[in-house]
N, C-alpha and C positions, 0 to 999 in steps of 0.2 A: 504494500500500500504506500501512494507515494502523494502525500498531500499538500499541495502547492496551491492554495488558493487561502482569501483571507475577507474578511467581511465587517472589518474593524468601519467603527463608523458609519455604516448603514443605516443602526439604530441608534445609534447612541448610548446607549441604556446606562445609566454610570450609576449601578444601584451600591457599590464600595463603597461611595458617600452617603449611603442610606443608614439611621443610627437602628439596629438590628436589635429592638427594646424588647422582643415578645423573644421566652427562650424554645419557643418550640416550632422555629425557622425550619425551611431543608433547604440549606445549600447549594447540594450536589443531587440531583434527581439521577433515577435508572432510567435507560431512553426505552420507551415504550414500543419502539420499532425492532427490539431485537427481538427474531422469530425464536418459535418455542422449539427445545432441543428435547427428543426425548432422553428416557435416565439410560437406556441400554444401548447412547449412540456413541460411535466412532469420535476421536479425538479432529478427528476430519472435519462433522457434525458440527460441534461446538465450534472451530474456526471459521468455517462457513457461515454461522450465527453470530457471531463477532462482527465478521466482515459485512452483512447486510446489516446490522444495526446496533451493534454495541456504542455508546458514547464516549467514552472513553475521555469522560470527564468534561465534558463540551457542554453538559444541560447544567448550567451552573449559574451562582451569582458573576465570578469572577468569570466566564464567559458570554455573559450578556454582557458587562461593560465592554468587549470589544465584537465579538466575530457574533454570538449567537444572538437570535432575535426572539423579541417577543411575537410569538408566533398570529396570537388575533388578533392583533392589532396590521400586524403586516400584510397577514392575507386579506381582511376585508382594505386597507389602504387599495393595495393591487386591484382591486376586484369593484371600490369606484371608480380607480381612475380611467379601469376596461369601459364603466358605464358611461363615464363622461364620452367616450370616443362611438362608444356605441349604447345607448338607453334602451334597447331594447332586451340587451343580456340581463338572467337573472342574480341576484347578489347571491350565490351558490356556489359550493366548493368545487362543481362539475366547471361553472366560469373562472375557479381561479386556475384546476389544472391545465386549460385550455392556456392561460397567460404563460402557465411554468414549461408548460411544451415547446414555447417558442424559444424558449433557452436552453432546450436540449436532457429538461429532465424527462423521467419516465415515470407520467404519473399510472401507468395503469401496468407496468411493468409486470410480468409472472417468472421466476427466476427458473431457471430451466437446469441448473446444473448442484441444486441442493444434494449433498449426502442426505441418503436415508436418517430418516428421523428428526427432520427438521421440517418446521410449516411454517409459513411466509403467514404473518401474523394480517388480518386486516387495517389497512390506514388508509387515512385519506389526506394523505402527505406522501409526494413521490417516492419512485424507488431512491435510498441515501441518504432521504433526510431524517435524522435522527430527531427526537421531541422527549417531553416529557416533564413533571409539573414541579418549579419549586414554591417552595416559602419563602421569601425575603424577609418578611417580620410573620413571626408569627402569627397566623391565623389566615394568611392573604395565600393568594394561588397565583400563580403566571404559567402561561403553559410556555413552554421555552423550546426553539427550533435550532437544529444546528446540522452541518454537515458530515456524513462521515463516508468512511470508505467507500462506499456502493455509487457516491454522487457520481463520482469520477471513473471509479475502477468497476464498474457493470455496464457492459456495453449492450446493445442490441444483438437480436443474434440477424439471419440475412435465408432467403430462400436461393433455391438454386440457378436464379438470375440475377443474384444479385442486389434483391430490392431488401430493407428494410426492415425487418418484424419489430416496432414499436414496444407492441404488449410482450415480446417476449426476449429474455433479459438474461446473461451470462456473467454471472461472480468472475471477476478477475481479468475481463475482456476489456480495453478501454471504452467510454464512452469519448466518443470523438466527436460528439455534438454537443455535450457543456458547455454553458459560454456563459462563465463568470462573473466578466467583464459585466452585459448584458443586463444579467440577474442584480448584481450590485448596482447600477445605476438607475436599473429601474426600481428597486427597492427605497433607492435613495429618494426619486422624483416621488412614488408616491406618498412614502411618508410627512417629505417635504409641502406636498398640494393635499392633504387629507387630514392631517393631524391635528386642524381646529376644524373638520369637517361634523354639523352638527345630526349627522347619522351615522360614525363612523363607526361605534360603542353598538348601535343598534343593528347595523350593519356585518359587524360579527354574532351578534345574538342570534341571525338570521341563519347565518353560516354555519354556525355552530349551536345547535337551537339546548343540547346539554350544558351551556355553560351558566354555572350557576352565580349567583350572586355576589360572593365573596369572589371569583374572577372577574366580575363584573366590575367590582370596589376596589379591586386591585388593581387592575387597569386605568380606572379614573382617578386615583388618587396616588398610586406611584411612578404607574409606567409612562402615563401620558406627560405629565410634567418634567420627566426626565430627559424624553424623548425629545420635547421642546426645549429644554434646556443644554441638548448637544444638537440640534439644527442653528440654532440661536450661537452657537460658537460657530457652524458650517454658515455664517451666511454671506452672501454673495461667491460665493463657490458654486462650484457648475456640477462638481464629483466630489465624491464624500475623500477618496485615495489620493494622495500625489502619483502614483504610478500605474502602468495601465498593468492589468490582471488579467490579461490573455483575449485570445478569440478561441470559439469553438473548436474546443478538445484541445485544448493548450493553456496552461494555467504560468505564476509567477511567483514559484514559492520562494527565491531568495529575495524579492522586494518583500513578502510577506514578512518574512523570518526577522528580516531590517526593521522595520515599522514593528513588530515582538519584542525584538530585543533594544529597541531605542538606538540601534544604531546610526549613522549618517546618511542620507541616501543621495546620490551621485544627481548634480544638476536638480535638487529637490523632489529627485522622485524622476524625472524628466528621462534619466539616462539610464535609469534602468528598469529596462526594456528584456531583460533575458529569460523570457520564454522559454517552457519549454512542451512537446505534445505530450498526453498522456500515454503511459505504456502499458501495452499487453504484460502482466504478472507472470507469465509463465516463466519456471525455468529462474525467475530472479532468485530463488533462494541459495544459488551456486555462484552467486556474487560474495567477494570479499569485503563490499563498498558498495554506498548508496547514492542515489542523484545522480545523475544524468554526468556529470563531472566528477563522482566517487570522492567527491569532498568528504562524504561520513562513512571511514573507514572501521574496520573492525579493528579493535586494539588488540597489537601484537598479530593479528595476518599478517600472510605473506601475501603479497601483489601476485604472484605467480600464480600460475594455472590452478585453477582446481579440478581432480581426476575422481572424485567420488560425489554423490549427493550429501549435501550435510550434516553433520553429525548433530548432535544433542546441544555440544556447545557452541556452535556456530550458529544455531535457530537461534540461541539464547540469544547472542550477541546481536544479530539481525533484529531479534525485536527488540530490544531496550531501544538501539534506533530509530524501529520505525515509533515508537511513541513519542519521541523527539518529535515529528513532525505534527503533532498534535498541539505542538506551540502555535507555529504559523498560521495551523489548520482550523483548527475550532478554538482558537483564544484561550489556551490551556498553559498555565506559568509551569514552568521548567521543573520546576523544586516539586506540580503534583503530577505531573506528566507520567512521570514514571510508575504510578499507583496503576496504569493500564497493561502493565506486563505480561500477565495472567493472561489478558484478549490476545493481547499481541503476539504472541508465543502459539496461543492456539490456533493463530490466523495464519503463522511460519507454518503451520503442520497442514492444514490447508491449501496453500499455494505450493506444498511441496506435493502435491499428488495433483494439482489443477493443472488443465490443458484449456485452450481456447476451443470455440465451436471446431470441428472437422468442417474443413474448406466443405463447402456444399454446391460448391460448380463444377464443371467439368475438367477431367486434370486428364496430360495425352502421358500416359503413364510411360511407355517408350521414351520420350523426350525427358522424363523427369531420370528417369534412371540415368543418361547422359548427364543432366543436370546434378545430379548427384557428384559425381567426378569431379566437374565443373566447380561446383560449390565448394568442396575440399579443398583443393587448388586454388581458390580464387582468395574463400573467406574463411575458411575455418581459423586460419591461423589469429582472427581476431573476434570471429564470433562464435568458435565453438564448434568442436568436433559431431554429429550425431552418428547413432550406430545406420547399418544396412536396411532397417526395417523401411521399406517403402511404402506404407502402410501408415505409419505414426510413428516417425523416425524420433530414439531417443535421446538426448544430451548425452553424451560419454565426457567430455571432459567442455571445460572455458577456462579461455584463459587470462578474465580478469584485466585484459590488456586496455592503457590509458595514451592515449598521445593526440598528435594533431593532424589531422587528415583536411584540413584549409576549411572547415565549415566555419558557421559564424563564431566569432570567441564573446560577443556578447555577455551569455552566459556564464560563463566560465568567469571572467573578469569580474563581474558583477559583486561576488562572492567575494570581496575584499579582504582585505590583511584585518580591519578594524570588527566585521562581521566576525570571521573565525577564531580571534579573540575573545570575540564576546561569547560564542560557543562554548571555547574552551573555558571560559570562565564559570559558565553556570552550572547547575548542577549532574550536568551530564559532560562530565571533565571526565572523568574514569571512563566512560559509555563509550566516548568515541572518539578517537584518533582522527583530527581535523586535514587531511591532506589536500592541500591546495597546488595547481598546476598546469601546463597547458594542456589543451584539447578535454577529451572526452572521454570515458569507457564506450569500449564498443558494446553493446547490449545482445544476449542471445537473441536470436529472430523469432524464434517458440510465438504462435497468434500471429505474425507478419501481416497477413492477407486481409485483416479486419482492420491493421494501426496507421493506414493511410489517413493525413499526410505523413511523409519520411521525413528524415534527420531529425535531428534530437530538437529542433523548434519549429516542425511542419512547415517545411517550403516548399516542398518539392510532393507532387500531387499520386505520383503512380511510381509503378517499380522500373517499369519503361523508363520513365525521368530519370530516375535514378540512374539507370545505366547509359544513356544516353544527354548526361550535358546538357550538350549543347539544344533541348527540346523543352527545357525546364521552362514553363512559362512564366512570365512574370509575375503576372496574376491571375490568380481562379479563384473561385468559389469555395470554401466547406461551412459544415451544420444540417443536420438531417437530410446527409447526401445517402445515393444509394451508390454499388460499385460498381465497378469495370472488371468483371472477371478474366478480360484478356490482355488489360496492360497491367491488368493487378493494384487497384488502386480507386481514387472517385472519378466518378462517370460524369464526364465532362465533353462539353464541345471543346471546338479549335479554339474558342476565343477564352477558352476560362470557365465560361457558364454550365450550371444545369440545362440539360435536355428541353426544350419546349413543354413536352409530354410530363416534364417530371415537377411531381410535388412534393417538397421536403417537409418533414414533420416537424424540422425544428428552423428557425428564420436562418439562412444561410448568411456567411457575411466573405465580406472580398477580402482574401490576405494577397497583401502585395510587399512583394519580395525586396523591395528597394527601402523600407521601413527598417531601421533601426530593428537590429534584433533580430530581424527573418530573413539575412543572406541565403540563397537559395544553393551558393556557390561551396565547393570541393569533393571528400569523397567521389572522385574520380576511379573507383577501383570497380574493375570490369567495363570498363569505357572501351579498352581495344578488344571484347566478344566480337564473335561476326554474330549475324542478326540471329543464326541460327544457334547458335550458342546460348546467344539473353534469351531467347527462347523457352530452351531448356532449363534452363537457369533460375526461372522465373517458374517454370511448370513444377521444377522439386520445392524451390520455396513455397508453394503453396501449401507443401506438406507437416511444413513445419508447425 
């Protein structure tokens, strides 16, 4: 789980200044969205359950003052401002999921790759978003919303033309129509135009026709006035962020991390820009180092290959990690981050048996098996050995390999000397070994054929691109694209655009490659294949 996004400011919510007079507060609420694990299930089970909705710490007071949101308040905001643009929609949680589609969530999602003994709990809150209720003083309720694993790392699954299946949703697959950015500034506008709105209170009551009185009172007497009183700092600002926070299926977790830990941010936010796409889970757990740059390494690894699946204390180490990223992620202080160990640990055991969908279009199996050869030759040496199985070929060894292959250093630079400091200084000093450097870890390919766009900040649109340079276009389209089963990638015209014929489930947006952060340029490796080669080439990576 690799969580790079950040929601500071959205709401404001600054309840840390609230005097906490009644002693039977809560805190820290359980998120109500994590589905029920039966008592006789696989250690598989419960990581699978983690990863669709454990909190891990994010339903909280000290998470509403930055990332998490007061959730009624938020959704009936969204769901006037829908009315104002259109009065004829109902103020209904069916009209707010319709808003949250457009930004790539999956509110009607069914998760198709649960281990036995796990049930996808009822919500009506998309697939990812975590919920669930605290106390701030005594006696009072807020239902509190927050992000977790699933927002990002559950992708759609695809039929065997390559279009889309919305409702139906894969643990560990990226979703590549997320769009952050999107979500965060539309949250911002309607808070901003609704929050002396005199049906706004009623207008969740509607939505939410269970919420009882004391939500009611809590609302109007704590959350609203706080609310107002961190717009009222935001004002005349255009965005709640100094920094932008990705486009669809690309997020910005080292500005997040900055903005967590008070660090500096380059050009006040302006410069950085380092992006990166979300990744297919597979096969990560044979990483020695995390991020896209392997800035969070495992203390005392070796950088060198890895030649087995990992052992007992290398899960460990990999999740103290990834709860780290629960700082940036859901507004979680460093010093309790690490109380999610237990999830995270169980979610290591989980993505160590997870595979993305099996490619479900057509593969010329002939060509793949050349492709195979090909692949050894070309790429193994930086993305990983698999065995012969042409069928659902396995990882045998990676080799953990970091360097600079000319793509963008954006990224990489971003992650400054004064950031990893601040790393190293907090309470995850012991946890992680900060290695800062040029270029990038090469990432296993494991899911490839779903994680379009390519390079580690989505610029480049097909696998075709990829191996082909000089075709890379400047700009295209992604967000509730469907794909190109035969350049292997989004299904795109000559100019960039979706199809005429095609309608995306989530509002598309244009990356253009000449932007700060999304050089489309390097990884040149397999550029001299002949056609019939990337051919092949392209027909075994599908198998991966």
């Amino acid at each position: 789980m690799r969580k790079q996004r950040v929601f500071a400011g959205i709401s404001g919510v600054l309840l840390a200044g609230v005097s906490l007079a009644w002693v039977a507060s809560v805190q820290v609420a359980e998120s109500l969205s994590r589905p029920h694990v039966a008592a006789s299930a696989s250690a598989q089970a419960h990581g699978a359950a983690a990863f669709a909705g454990a909190g891990f710490g994010g339903i909280s007071t000290d998470a509403l003052a930055s990332n998490a949101v007061p959730w009624r308040i938020v959704a009936a905001s969204l769901v006037l401002e829908e009315r104002k643009t259109d009065p004829s929609v109902k103020s209904s949680v069916a009209t707010l999921n319709v808003v949250l589609a457009r930004f790539g969530f999956l509110p009607h999602a069914k998760i198709q790759n649960f281990p036995a003994g796990v049930t996808q709990p009822a919500s009506s809150l998309p697939l990812g978003m975590t919920y669930g209720d605290i106390s701030p003083i005594g006696g009072t309720k807020v239902r509190v919303a927050n992000l977790g694993c699933a927002a990002c790392h559950a992708g759609v699954a695809y039929d065997p033309d390559g279009n889309p299946q919305p409702q139906r949703a894969m643990l560990g697959m990226p979703n590549t129509s997320i769009n952050l950015e999107a979500y965060t500034l539309a949250v911002f506008k309607a808070l901003r135009d609704q929050i002396d709105a005199p049906d706004l209170i009623s207008t969740a009551q509607v939505m939410y026709p269970k919420m009882g009185w004391r939500e009611r009172t809590s609302l109007k007497l704590i959350v609203l006035p706080l609310v107002r009183q961190r717009l009222a700092e935001l004002a005349g600002k255009d965005r709640p962020l100094p920094f932008t926070n990705g486009a669809p299926g690309s997020t910005n977790g080292v500005a997040a991390l900055k903005l967590a830990l008070r660090t500096p941010f380059i050009d006040g936010g302006l410069g950085d820009a380092g992006v990166v796409s979300v990744p297919d889970l597979g096969n990560r757990t044979w990483r020695s180092s995390l991020l896209t740059d392997g800035i969070y390494a495992v203390p005392g690894a070796s950088l060198g290959p890895t030649t087995s699946p990992p052992d007992t204390a290398r899960l460990h180490a990999l999740a103290a990690i990834t709860t780290f990223f629960t700082v940036a992620s859901m507004g979680v202080h460093p010093d309790k981050a690490i109380k999610s160990l237990p999830d995270a640990e169980a979610i290591m055991t989980f993505l160590g048996s997870y595979r993305a969908q099996h490619f479900p279009g057509r593969i010329d199996r002939p060509a793949a098996a050349r492709g195979q050869i090909i692949y050894e030759r070309q790429c193994a040496e930086c993305h990983g050995s698999y065995d012969a199985n042409l069928d659902a070929p396995k990882l045998t060894s990676f080799p953990n390999w970091r360097g600079d292959v000319g793509t963008d250093p954006i990224r990489a630079t971003n992650f400054d000397e004064t950031l990893a400091a601040a790393v190293a200084k907090s309470a995850y000093r012991s946890l992680i070994t900060v290695r800062r450097g040029r270029g990038y870890v090469a990432p296993p390919l494991s899911g490839l054929w779903a994680s379009a766009p390519y390079l580690h900040n989505g610029s480049v649109p097909t696998l075709a691109d990829m191996l082909t340079p000089i075709l890379r276009p400047r700009r295209f389209m992604v967000g509730g694209h469907a794909l190109d089963f035969n350049r292997v990638g989004l299904r795109l015209t000559a100019h960039g655009s979706y199809p005429s014929d095609y309608r995306p489930f989530s509002t598309p947006v244009w990356i253009d490659t000449k932007a700060l952060g999304r050089s489309n340029q390097g990884h040149h490796q397999g550029e001299m294949l002949s056609a019939a080669d990337k051919r092949a080439l392209i027909e075994y990576l599908k198998l991966l």
